[in-house]
C-alpha positions as CSV (number, residue, x, y, z in Angstrom):
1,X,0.0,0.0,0.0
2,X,2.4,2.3,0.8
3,X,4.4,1.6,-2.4
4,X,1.5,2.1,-4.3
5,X,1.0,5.8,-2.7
6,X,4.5,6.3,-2.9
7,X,4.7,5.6,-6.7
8,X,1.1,7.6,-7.4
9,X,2.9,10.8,-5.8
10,X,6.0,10.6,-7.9
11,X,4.1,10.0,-10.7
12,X,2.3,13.2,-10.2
13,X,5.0,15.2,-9.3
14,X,7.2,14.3,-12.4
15,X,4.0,14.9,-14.8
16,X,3.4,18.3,-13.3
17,X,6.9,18.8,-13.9
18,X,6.4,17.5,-17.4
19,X,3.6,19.5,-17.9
20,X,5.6,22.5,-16.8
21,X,8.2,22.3,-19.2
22,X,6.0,21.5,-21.8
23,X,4.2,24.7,-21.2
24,X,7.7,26.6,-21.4
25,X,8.7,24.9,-24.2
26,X,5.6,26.1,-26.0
27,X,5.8,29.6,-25.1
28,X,9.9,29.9,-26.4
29,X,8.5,27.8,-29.7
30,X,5.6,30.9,-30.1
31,X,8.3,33.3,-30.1
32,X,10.6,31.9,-32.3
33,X,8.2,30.8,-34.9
34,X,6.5,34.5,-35.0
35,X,10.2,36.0,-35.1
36,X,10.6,34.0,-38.3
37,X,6.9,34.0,-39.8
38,X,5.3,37.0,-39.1
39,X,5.1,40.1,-40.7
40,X,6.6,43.3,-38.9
41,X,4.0,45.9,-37.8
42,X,5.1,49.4,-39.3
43,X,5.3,52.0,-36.5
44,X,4.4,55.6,-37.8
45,X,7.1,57.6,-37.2
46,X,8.4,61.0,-36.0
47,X,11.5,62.3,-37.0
48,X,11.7,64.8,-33.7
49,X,14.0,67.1,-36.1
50,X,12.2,69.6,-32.7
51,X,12.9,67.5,-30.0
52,X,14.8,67.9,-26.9
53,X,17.0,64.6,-26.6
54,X,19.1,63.6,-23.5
55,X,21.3,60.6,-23.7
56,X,22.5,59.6,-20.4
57,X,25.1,57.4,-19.6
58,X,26.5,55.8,-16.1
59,X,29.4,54.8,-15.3
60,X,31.7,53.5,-12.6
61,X,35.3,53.1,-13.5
62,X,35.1,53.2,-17.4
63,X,38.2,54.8,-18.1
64,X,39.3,52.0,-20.1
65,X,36.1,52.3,-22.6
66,X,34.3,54.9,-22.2
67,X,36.2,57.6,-24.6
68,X,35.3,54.9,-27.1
69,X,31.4,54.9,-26.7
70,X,31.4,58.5,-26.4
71,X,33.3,58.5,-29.9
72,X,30.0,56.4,-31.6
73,X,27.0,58.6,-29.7
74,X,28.3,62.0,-30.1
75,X,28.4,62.0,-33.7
76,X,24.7,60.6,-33.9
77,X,23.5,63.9,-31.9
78,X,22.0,67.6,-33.0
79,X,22.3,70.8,-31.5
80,X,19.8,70.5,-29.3
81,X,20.6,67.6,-27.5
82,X,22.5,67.0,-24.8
83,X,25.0,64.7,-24.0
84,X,25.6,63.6,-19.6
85,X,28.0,60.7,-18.1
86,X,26.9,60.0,-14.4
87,X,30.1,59.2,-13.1
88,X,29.3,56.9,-10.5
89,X,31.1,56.4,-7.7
90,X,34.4,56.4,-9.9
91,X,37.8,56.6,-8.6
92,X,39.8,56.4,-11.9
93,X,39.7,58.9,-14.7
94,X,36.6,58.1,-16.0
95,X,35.0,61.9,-15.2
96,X,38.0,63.4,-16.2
97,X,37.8,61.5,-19.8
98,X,34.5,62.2,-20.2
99,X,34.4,66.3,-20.0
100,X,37.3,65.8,-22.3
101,X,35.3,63.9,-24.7
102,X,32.6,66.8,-24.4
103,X,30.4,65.6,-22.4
104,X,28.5,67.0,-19.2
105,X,29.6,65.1,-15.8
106,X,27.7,64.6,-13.0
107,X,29.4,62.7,-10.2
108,X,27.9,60.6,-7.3
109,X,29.7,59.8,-4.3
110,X,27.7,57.7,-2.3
111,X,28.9,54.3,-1.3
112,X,26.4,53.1,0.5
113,X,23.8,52.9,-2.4
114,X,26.1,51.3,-5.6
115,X,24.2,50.4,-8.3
116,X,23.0,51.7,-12.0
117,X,19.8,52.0,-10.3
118,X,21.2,55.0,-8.2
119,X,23.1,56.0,-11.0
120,X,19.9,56.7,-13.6
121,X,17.9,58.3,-10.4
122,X,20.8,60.8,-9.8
123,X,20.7,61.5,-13.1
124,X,17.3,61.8,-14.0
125,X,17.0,64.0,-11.1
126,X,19.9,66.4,-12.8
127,X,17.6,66.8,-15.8
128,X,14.4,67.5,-14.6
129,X,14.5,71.5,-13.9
130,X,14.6,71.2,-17.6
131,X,13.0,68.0,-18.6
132,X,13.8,67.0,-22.6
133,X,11.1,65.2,-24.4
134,X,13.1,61.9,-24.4
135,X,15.7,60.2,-22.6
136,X,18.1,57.5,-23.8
137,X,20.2,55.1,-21.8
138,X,23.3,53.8,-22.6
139,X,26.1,51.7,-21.2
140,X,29.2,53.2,-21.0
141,X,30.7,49.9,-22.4
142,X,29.0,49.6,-26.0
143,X,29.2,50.6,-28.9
144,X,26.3,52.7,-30.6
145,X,25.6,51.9,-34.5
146,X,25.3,55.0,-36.8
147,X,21.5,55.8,-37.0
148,X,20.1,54.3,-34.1
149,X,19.9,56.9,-31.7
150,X,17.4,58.8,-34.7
151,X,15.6,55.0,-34.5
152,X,15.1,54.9,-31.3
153,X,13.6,58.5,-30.8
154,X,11.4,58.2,-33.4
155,X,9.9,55.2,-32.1
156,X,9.6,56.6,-28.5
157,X,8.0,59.5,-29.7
158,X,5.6,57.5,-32.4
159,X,4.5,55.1,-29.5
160,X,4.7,57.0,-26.6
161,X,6.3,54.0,-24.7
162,X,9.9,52.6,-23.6
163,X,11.8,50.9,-26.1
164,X,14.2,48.8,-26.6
165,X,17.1,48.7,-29.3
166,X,18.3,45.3,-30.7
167,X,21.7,44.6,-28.1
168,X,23.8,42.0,-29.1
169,X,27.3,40.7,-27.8
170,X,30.2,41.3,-30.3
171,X,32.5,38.3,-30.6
172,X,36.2,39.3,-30.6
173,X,38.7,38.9,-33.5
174,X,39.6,34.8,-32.5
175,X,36.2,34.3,-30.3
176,X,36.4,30.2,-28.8
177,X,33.8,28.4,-28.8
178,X,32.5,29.3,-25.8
179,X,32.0,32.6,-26.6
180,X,30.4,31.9,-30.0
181,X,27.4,29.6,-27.9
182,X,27.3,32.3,-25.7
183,X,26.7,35.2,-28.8
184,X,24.0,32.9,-30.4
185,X,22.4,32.4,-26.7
186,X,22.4,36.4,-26.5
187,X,20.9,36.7,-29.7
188,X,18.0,34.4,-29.0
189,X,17.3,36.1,-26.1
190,X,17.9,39.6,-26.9
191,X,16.9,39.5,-30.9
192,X,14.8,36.6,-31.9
193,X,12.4,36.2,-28.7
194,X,11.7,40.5,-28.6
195,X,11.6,40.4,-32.8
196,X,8.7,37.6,-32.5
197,X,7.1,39.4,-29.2
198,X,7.0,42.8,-31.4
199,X,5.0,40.7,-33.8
200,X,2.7,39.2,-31.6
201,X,2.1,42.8,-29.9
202,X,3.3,41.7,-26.6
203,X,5.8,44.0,-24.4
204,X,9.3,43.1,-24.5
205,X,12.2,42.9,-21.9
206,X,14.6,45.9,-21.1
207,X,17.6,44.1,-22.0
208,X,20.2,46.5,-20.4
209,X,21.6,49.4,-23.1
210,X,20.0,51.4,-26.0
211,X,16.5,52.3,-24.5
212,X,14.6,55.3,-25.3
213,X,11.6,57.0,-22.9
214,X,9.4,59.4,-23.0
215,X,10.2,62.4,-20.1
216,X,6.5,61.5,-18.8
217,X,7.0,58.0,-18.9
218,X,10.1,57.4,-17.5
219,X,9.2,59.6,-14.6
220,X,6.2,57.2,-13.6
221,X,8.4,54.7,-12.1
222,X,11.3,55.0,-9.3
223,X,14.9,53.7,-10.8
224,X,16.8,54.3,-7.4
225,X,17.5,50.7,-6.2
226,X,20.4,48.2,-6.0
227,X,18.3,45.6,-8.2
228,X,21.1,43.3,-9.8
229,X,19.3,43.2,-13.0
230,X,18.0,47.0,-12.8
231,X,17.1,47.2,-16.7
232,X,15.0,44.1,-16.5
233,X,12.7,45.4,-13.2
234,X,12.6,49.1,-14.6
235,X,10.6,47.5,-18.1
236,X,8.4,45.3,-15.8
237,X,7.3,48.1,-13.7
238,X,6.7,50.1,-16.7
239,X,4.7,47.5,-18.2
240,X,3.0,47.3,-15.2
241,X,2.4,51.0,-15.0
242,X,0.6,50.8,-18.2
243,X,3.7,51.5,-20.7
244,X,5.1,48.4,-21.8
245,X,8.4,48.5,-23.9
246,X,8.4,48.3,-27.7
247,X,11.7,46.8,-29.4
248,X,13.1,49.0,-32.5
249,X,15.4,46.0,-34.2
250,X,16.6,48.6,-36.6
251,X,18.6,50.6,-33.9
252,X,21.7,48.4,-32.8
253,X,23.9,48.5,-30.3
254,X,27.0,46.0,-29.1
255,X,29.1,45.1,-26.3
256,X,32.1,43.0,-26.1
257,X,32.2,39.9,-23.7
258,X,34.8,40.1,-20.9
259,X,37.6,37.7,-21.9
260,X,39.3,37.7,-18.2
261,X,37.6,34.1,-17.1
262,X,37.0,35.5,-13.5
263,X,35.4,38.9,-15.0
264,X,33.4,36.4,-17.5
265,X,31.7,34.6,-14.0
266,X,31.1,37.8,-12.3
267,X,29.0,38.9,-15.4
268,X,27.2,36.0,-15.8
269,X,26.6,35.2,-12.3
270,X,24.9,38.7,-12.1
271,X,23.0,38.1,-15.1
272,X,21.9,34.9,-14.6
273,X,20.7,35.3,-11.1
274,X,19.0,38.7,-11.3
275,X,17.4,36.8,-14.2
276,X,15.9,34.0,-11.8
277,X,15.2,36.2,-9.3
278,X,12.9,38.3,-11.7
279,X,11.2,35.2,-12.4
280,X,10.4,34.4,-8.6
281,X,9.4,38.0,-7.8
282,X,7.8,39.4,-11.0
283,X,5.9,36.5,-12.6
284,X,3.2,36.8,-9.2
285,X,3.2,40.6,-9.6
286,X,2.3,40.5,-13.2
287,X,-0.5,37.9,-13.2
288,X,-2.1,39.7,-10.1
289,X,-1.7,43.3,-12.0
290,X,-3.6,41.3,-14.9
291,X,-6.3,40.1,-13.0
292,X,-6.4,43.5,-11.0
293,X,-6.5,45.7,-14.2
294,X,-8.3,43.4,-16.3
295,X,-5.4,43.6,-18.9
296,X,-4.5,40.5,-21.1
297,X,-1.2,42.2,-21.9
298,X,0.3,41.6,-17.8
299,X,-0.4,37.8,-18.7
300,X,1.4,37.7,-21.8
301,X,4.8,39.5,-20.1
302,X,4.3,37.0,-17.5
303,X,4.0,34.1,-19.9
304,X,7.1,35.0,-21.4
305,X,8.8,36.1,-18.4
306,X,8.7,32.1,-17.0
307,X,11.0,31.2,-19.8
308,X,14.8,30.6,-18.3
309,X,17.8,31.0,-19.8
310,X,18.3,29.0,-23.3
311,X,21.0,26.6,-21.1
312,X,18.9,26.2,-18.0
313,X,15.7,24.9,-20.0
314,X,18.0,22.2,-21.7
315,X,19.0,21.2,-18.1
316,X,16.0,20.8,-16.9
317,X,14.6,19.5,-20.1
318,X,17.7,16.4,-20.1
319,X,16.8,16.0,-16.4
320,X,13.0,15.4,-16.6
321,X,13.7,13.1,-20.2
322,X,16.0,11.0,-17.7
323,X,14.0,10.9,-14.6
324,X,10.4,10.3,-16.6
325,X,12.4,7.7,-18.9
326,X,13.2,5.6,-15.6
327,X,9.9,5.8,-14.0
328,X,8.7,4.5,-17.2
329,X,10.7,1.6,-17.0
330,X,10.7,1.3,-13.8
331,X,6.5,1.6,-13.0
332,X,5.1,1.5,-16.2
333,X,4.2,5.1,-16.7
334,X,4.8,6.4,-20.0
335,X,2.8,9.9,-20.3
336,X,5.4,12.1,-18.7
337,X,8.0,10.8,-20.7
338,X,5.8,10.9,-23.7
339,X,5.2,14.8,-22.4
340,X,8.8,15.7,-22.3
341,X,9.5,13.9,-25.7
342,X,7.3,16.3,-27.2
343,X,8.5,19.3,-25.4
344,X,12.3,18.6,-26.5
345,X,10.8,18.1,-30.3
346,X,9.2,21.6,-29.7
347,X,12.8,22.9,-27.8
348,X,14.8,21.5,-30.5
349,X,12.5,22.8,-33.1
350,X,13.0,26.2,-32.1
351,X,16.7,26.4,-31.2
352,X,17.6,24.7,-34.6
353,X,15.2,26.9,-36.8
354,X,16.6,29.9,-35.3
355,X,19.9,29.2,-35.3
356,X,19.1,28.6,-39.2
357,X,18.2,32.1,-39.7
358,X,19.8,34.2,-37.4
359,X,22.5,32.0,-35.8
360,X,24.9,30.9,-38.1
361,X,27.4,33.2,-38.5
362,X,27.5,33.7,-34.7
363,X,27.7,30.3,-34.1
364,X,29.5,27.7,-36.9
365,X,28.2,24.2,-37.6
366,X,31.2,22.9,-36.0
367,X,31.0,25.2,-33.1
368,X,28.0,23.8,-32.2
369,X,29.7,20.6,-30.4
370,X,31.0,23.2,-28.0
371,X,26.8,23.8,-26.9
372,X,27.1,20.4,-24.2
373,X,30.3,22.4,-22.5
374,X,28.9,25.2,-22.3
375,X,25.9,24.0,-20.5
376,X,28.2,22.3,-17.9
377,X,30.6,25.4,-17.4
378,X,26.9,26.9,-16.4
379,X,25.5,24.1,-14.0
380,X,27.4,25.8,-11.1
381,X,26.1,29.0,-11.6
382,X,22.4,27.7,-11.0
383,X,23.7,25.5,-8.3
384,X,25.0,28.2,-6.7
385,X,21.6,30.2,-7.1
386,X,19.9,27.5,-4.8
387,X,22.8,27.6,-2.0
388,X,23.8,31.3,-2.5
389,X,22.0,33.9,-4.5
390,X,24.1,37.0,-5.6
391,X,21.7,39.9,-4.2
392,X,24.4,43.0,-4.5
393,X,25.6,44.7,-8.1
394,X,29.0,43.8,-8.5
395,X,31.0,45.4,-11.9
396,X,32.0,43.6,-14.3
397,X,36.0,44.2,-15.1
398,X,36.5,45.8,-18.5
399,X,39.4,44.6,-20.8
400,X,41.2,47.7,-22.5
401,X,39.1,49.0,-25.3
C-alpha cells in the first residue's frame, strides 16, 4: 500500500513537472516561430527634427572604454541635445575622460547605495529643472551603430512608450567556442524572442543598453535601487504602469564579452541570477496586475517572463527526459516521458530553426559541439543560485578597449 501511494505521488510530481516544461517549451516555440513567420508591424514615425534629446550614460570606472562609446554617440546627436555621463562612484579617470570627450559630468559619491539604479535616479533627477522630451540610456561599455539613436527617438515619440534597441554581444577577432554559444544564446534572447514578441504585440524585456523613454513616462516609475538586473525590473514596472516597452530592431547597439575568465563569472553570475530572481518576484506581480486591471497584456509579459535562460531549460529538459524515462521503465508510466519527448521536439525545433536564420554566422556548424560544454561550465552557476544567491551589483572588469 504504501508503495503504491508512494509511486502515485511521484508520478504526479514528475507529470506536473512535465507538464511545466511543456508549457515553457511552447511559449519559447511561439516566439521563435513569430520572429521568423510574421510580418513586422510598421510604427508611424516621427523624425523629432524639434525635439529635446538627453542621452545619459552611467558609469563607474570606465576609463578603459568609455572615450570609445562616447566617440559612436556624439556623432549621432544635433544641436539641441545633450549629451551627460553620471560618473558613478568612480575613482579612476573616468569623469576626467569624459568632460574631455565633451560631455557633461555629474558625479555621485555615495557608497552606501552602488548600483545603475542609483546612477539613472541621480541623473534623472539632474535633468528634470529642464526636462527634454526623451531620454536614452546607454552603457558606457557599448558601442552605438550610426543611425540608431534617430531609431530609437522616433519610435519613442511614435508610441509614446519605452523601447528597446536590438543589443547583441560582439564576438572578438579569434572568439572560442565558448563565446560563440554564448553570442547565439544572447541573440536568442535579446533579438529573436523580442523580434517575434514585437509581432505578436506583446511588451518586450529591457535588455540593459540602448533604451529610449518618454520624459513623462520614464518619470512614472522610481529607478533608485540596488536591483542586480535593474534594466530588466525598470521595463516590468513600466509595463505594469501601463507603458510596456516596444523593441526597434533597426537601432543596434553591441558590447564585447569580458575575456578575463574571472570577470566572464562575475557577469554571468549577475546576469543569470538577477534573471531567476525576476522570475520568482515578478511573474506573481504580473498575473495579479492582470487580474487586478483586467489587462490580457500583464499575462502575456508574464508568460514570457517564466522562460529561463536557453542553457537552464535544456538542463532541466535532459533532467525530466531522464528521470520520466526511468519511471517508465521502472512503474510502467509512459505519459510524462511521452510529455517531455514532445516538449524537447518543440525545444529543438525552435533552437535549430533559429539558429538557421539568425544564428549561423555567430555560431558555426562545427562550433555547435561546443553547446554540451557550455551548458556544464553553467550548472554551477544555478547551483549556486539554490545555495547562494548573488543579491548586491558587482562590476563587471573591462578589458582595455
Amino acid at each position: 500500500m504504501i508503495n503504491q501511494y508512494l509511486n502515485l505521488f511521484i508520478n504526479c510530481v514528475v507529470l506536473v513537472a512535465t507538464l511545466g516544461l511543456l508549457f515553457l517549451s511552447v511559449v519559447l516555440f511561439i516566439e521563435c516561430v513569430a520572429s521568423l513567420l510574421l510580418p513586422m508591424k510598421l510604427v508611424s514615425q516621427d523624425n523629432g527634427q524639434d525635439k529635446n534629446v538627453t542621452v545619459l550614460i552611467p558609469a563607474h570606472n570606465e576609463a578603459n572604454v568609455i572615450h570609445s562609446t562616447l566617440a559612436t554617440i556624439q556623432s549621432q546627436l544635433k544641436m539641441q541635445n545633450q549629451l551627460v555621463v553620471i560618473a558613478d562612484n568612480c575613482t579612476d579617470a573616468t569623469a576626467d575622460i569624459a568632460r574631455q570627450a565633451g560631455a557633461t559630468v555629474i558625479e555621485r559619491h555615495d557608497p552606501t547605495h552602488r548600483g545603475k539604479g542609483y546612477a539613472l535616479d541621480y541623473g534623472l533627477r539632474f535633468i528634470e529643472s529642464d526636462p527634454p522630451d526623451i531620454v536614452v540610456l546607454f552603457d558606457a561599455d557599448c558601442q552605438v551603430e550610426s543611425g540608431a539613436i534617430d531609431k530609437l527617438i522616433q519610435y519613442a515619440l511614435a508610441t509614446n512608450r519605452p523601447v528597446q534597441a536590438t543589443y547583441l554581444i560582439a564576438k572578438s577577432s579569434h572568439p572560442s567556442p565558448k563565446e560563440s554559444v554564448s553570442a547565439f544564446a544572447f541573440k536568442v534572447k535579446n533579438y529573436v524572442r523580442l523580434l517575434g514578441l514585437v509581432k505578436l504585440g506583446i511588451p518586450c524585456l529591457l535588455t540593459g543598453t540602448g533604451m529610449a523613454f518618454p520624459w513623462t513616462v520614464i518619470r512614472t516609475v522610481d529607478l533608485a535601487s540596488s536591483y542586480i538586473v535593474e534594466d530588466m525590473k525598470l521595463g516590468l514596472d513600466l509595463t505594469i504602469a501601463g507603458y510596456g516597452p516596444v523593441f526597434c530592431p533597426e537601432a543596434n547597439v553591441t558590447a564585447v564579452l569580458p575575456q578575463k575568465a574571472q570577470a566572464v563569472k562575475t557577469q554571468r553570475t549577475r546576469w543569470e541570477h538577477g534573471h531567476l530572481k525576476t522570475i520568482l518576484t515578478y511573474v506573481p506581480k504580473l498575473i495579479q496586475a492582470s487580474v487586478n486591471q483586467r489587462r490580457l497584456d500583464l499575462l502575456l509579459s508574464a508568460l514570457d517572463l517564466c522562460i529561463p535562460p536557453l542553457s537552464l531549460l535544456i538542463l532541466m529538459w535532459l533532467l525530466l527526459i531522464t528521470t520520466s524515462l526511468v519511471f517508465a521503465f521502472v512503474a510502467g508510466t509512459w505519459l510524462p516521458a511521452n510529455i517531455a519527448c514532445i516538449a524537447g521536439v518543440l525545444l529543438l525545433s525552435a533552437i535549430v530553426n533559429t539558429w538557421l536564420k539568425f544564428g549561423r554566422a555567430d555560431l558555426p556548424l562545427l562550433q555547435l559541439l561546443a553547446v554540451p560544454l557550455y551548458i556544464l561550465w553553467k550548472i554551477p552557476l544555478y547551483l549556486k543560485f539554490l545555495i547562494k544567491p548573488q543579491n548586491l551589483w558587482i562590476r563587471t572588469d573591462r578589458d582595455l578597449a
